[in-house]
C-alpha positions in Angstrom: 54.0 221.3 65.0 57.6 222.4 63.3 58.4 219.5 60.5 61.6 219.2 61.4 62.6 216.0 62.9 59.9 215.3 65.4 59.3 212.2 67.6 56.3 210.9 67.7 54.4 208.0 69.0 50.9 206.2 67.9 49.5 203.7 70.8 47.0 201.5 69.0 47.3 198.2 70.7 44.5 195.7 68.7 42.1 194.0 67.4 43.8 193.1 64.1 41.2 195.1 61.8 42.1 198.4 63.8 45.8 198.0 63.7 45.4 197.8 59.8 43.0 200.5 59.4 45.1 202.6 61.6 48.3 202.5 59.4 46.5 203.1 56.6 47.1 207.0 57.7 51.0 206.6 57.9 51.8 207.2 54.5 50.0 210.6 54.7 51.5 211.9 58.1 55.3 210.9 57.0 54.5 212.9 53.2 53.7 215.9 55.5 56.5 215.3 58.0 59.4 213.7 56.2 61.8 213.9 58.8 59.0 212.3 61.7 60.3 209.4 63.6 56.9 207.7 64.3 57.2 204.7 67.1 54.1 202.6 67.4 53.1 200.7 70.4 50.9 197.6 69.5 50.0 194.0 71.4 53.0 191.1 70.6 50.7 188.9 68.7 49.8 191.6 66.0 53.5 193.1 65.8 53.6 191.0 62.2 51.1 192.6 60.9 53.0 195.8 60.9 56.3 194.3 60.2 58.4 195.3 58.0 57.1 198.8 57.4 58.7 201.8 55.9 56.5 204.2 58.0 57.5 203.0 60.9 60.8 203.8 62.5 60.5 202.0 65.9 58.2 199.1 66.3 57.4 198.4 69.9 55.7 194.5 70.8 53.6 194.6 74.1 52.9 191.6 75.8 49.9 193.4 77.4 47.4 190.0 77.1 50.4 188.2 78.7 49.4 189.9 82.2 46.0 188.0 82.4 48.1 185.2 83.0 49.0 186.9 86.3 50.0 189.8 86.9 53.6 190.2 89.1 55.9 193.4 90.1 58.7 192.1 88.2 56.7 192.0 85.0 55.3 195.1 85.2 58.2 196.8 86.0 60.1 195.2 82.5 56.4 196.5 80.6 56.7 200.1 82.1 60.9 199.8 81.3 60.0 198.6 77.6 57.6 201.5 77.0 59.3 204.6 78.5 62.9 203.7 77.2 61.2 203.9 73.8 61.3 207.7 74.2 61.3 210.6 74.6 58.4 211.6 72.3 57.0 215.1 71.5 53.8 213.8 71.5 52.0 210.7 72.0 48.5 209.6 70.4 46.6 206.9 71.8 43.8 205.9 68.9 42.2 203.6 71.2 40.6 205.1 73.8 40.8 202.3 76.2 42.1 202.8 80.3 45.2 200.5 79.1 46.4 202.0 76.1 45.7 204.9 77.9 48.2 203.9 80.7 50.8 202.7 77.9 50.6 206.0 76.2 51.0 208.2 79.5 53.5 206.1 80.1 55.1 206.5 77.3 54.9 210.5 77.3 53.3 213.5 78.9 51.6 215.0 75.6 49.2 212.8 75.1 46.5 213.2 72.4 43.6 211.2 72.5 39.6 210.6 72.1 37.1 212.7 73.9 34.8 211.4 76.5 32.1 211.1 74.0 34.4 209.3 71.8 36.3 207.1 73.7 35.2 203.5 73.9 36.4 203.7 78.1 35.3 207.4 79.2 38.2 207.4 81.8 40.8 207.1 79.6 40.6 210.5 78.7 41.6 211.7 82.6 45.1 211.0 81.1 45.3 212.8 78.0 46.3 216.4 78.0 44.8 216.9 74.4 40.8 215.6 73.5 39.2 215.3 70.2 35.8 214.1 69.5 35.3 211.6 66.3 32.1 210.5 65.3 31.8 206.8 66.2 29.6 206.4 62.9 32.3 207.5 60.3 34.4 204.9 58.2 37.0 203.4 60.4 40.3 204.2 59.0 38.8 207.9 58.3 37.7 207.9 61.7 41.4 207.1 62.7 42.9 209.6 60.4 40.9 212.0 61.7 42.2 211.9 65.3 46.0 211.2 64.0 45.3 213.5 61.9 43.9 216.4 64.0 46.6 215.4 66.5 49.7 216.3 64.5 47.5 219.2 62.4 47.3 217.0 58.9 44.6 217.0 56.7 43.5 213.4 55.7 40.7 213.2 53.1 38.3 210.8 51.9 39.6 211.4 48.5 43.5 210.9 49.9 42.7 207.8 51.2 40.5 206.5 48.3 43.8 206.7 46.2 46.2 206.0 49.1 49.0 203.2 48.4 49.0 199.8 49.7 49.5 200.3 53.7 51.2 196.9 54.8 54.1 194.9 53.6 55.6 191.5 53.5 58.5 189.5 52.6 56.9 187.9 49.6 60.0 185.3 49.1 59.8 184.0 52.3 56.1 183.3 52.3 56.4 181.6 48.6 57.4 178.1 49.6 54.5 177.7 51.0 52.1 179.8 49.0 53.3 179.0 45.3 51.9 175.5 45.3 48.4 176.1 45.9 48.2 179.8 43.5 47.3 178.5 40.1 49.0 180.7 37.2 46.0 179.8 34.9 43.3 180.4 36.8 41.6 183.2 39.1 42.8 182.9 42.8 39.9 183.8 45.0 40.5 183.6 48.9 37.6 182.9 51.8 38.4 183.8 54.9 35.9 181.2 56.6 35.2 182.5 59.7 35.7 185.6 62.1 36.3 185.8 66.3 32.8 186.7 66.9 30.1 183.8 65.5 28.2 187.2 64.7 30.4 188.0 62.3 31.1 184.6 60.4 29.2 183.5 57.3 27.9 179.8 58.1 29.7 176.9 56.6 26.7 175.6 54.3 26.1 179.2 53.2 30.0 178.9 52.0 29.6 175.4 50.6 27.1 177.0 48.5 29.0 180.1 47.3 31.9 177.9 47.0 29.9 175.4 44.5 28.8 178.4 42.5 32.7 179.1 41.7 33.9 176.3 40.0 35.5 177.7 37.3 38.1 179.7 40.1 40.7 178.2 42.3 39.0 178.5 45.8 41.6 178.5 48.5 40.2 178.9 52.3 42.1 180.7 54.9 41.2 179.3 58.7 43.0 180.1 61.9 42.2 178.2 65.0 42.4 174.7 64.9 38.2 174.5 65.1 37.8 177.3 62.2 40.4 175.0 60.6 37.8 171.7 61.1 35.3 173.6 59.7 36.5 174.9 56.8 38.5 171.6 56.3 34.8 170.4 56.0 33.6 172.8 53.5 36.9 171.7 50.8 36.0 168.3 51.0 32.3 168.7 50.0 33.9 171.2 47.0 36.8 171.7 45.5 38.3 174.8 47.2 41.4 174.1 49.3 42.4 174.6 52.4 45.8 176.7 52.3 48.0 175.4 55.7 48.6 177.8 58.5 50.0 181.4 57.8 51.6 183.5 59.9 51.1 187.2 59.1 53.5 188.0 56.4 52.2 184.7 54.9 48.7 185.7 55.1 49.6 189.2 54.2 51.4 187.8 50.9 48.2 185.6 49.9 45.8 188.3 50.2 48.5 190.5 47.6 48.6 187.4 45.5 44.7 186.9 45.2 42.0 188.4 42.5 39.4 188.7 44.9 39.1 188.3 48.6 35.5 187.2 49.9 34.8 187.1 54.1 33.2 188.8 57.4 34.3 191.8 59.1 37.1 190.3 60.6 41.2 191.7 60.3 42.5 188.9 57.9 39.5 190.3 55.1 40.2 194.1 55.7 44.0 193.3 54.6 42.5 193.0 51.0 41.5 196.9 51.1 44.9 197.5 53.0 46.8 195.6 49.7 44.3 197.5 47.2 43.2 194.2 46.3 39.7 193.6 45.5 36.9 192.6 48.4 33.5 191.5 49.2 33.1 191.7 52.9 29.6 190.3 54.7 28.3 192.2 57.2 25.2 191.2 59.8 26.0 192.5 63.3 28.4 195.6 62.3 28.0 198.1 60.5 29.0 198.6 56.7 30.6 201.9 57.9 34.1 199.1 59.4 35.1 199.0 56.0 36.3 201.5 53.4 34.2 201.4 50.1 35.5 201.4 46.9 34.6 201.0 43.5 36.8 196.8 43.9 35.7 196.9 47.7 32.4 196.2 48.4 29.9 195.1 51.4 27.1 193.4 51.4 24.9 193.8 54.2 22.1 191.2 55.5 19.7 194.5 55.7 19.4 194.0 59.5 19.2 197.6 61.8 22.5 197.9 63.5 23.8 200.1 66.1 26.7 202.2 64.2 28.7 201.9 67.1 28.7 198.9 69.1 27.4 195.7 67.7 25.2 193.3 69.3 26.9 189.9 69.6 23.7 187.5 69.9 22.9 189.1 65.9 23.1 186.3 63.4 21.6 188.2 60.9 25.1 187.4 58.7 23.5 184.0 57.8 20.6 185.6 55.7 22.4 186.6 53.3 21.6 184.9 49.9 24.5 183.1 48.5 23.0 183.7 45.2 23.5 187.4 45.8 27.5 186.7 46.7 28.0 185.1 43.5 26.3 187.7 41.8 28.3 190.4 43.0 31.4 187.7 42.2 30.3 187.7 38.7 30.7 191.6 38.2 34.0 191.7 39.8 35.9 189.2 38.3 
């Protein structure tokens, strides 16, 4: 591909821990194609995850999930408007592998670059891509990503690159301080605990967290909880200790806690993985899913309940998570902080 001035577009709709692992590549394809004006397609409700961004010239919301509310000629003519007046594009890259951001990214273009049918999470996706590539469903997520951006647009992407990459996302840390600044404690280490994730497999019980919490007394323990009955239950575990409940955040807020923290502790869940993407330090739980979701580091670390998981698809009936000694949390806690 020339380097001059090129229009491409990336197609990689949800879940939340996907869209961030995805854009951690971004900083690597614009340093090898300064003059690329990369779109990205993504779902409305995740759009503020990757907003603002300096990578990102054209940031296009999709109210995709809206059509399960029923589906009507007049709104699907406005979707396939929205997507195809975001062009032209050289080339388009759908890093899903699913039939609908398959559709979005033909749609979109006719050089599409995608998964292979071994690969691809939906098989018949690939009937729409002109260009396959096959990526090991094993490998470390956002290396598995880079790999089929990076293949796509012929960039190399290395382990090594993206063990010293810089932070991925951004936020407007002066709006999200009003509400942030009263519960950060200058004098004291800020940990966060992302309570819960949107699979029960993946969420750490509450009275293993009431016990990890305890063990933390001489940190400022502030809980992050999104739906109102994550919200219940974590409200439950801050008033049997002293961690706090921070109020509801909106991405950039949530974005601009995790950059504000010393150490993020939670599941295998998108609000946890942002501490990686802000090269802030992690211990992530994992029972049903493989250690490979996350990126390791040498401030980034899993622990695992030791169960046998599939690497690539995770078995939702697991609660394996809930094994996990808290002793062994705080432990790991102890040589981090």
């Amino acid at each position: 591909m020339s380097r001059n001035g090129k229009r491409v577009a990336l197609v990689r709709l949800t879940a939340l821990g996907d869209v961030i692992h995805t854009a951690a590549s971004l900083q690597f394809l614009k340093a090898a194609y300064p003059d690329l004006h990369l779109t990205w397609f993504v779902e409305e409700k995740f759009a503020g995850i990757l907003d603002p961004h300096p990578h990102i010239d054209t940031l296009v919301p999709l109210d995709l999930h809206g059509l399960k509310r029923g589906v009507t000629l007049s709104k699907l003519r406005t979707l396939r408007e929205r997507i195809r007046s975001a062009g032209p594009f050289d080339l388009v890259v759908d890093v899903q592998g699913l039939i609908k951001s398959a559709l979005v990214a033909r749609l979109a273009g006719r050089e599409v670059a995608g998964l292979d049918r071994a690969s691809a999470r939906e098989p018949l996706a690939t009937l729409l891509y002109r260009r396959r590539y096959r990526v090991d469903c094993a490998g470390v997520a956002p290396l598995r990503f880079a790999s089929l951006l990076g293949r796509s647009l012929d960039v190399e992407i290395t382990p090594e690159m993206m063990a010293a990459k810089e932070p991925v996302l951004f936020f407007d840390a002066e709006r999200a301080a009003p509400l942030l600044d009263p519960h950060f404690d200058p004098e004291r280490r800020n940990l966060l605990v992302v309570t819960h994730a949107s699979n029960a497999s993946k969420s750490y019980p509450a009275e293993r967290w009431t016990e990890v919490v305890d063990g933390l007394r001489e940190h400022n323990v502030l809980l992050v909880a999104g739906s109102e009955s994550e919200r219940r239950e974590a409200g439950e575990i801050a008033r049997r200790t002293h961690a706090r409940l921070l109020p509801p955040l909106d991405l950039n807020a949530l974005k601009a806690a995790v950059a504000r923290c010393d150490l993020l502790l939670g599941g295998d869940t998108g609000p946890s993985h942002l501490a990686w993407a802000l090269n802030r330090p992690s211990i992530l739980l994992f029972g049903s899913t493989p250690r490979s979701m996350m990126f390791e580091t040498d401030r980034n670390l899993a622990i695992t309940s030791g169960a046998r998981v599939h690497p690539c698809r995770f078995d939702k009936s697991d609660r394996s998570i809930a094994s996990i000694p808290p002793e062994r949390i705080l432990r790991a806690v102890g040589e981090m902080v």
